[in-house]
N, C-alpha and C positions, 0 to 999 in steps of 0.2 A: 502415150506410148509412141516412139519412133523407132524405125526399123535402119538400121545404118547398113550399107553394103562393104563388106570389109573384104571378100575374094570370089573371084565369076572365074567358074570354068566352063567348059562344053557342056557339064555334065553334072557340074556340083557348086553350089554357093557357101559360103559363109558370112552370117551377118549378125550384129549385134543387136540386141532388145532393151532398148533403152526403157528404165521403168517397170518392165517384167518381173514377175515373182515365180517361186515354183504353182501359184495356183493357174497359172497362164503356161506355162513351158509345159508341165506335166500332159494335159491332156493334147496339146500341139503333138509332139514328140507322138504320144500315144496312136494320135490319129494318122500322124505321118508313116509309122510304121506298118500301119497298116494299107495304106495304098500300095497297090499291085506293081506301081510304076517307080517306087523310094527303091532302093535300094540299101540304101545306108542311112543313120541321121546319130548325129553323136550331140552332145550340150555340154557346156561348163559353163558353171557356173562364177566362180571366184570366191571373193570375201563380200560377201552379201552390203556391205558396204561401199566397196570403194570400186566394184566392178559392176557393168553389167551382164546379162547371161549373153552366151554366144551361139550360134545355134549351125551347125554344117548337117547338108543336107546331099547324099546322091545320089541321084538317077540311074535309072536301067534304060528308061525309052523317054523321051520328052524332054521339057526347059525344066529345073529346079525350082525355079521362082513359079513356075506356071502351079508347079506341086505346093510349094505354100499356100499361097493367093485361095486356092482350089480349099484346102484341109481349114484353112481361116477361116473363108466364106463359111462353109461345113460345118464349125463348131459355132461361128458366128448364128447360123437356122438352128441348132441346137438346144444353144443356150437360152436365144428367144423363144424357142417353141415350149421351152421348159416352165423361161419366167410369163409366160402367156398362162400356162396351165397352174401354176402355184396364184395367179392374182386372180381366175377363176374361182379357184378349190378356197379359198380365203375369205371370198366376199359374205 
């Protein structure tokens, strides 16, 4: 997956997700919405073939990309803490 920067504002970014599917955008977005400091976040998608998703993001206080990084890390401990407890609960 690569993240491409496609528009930097003061206050709001847009950039593409290379490789992304809705099992990655969905909970981003979800988690983004939920920071105190998002103000906005919109996605398009395309033709699941011949685009990648896009994803704008905007700020009330702080860097937009700081707001990313920040909600990735976040579901990145998540996700982990999750498949930590399913190879547990399995053995």
């Amino acid at each position: 997956m690569e993240i491409e920067l496609l528009e930097k504002e003061k206050d709001s970014i847009k950039v593409r997700i290379k490789g992304a599917d809705m099992t990655l955008i969905t909970p981003l977005v979800q988690a983004l919405l939920e920071d105190k400091d998002v103000a906005e976040v919109k996605y398009t998608i395309g033709h699941s073939q011949m685009e990648d998703p896009t994803l704008y993001i905007r700020v009330k206080t702080g860097k937009p990309q700081s707001a990313l990084k920040k909600t990735a890390k976040s579901l990145t401990n998540e996700f982990k803490e999750a498949r930590e407890a399913l190879q547990k609960d399995l053995k």
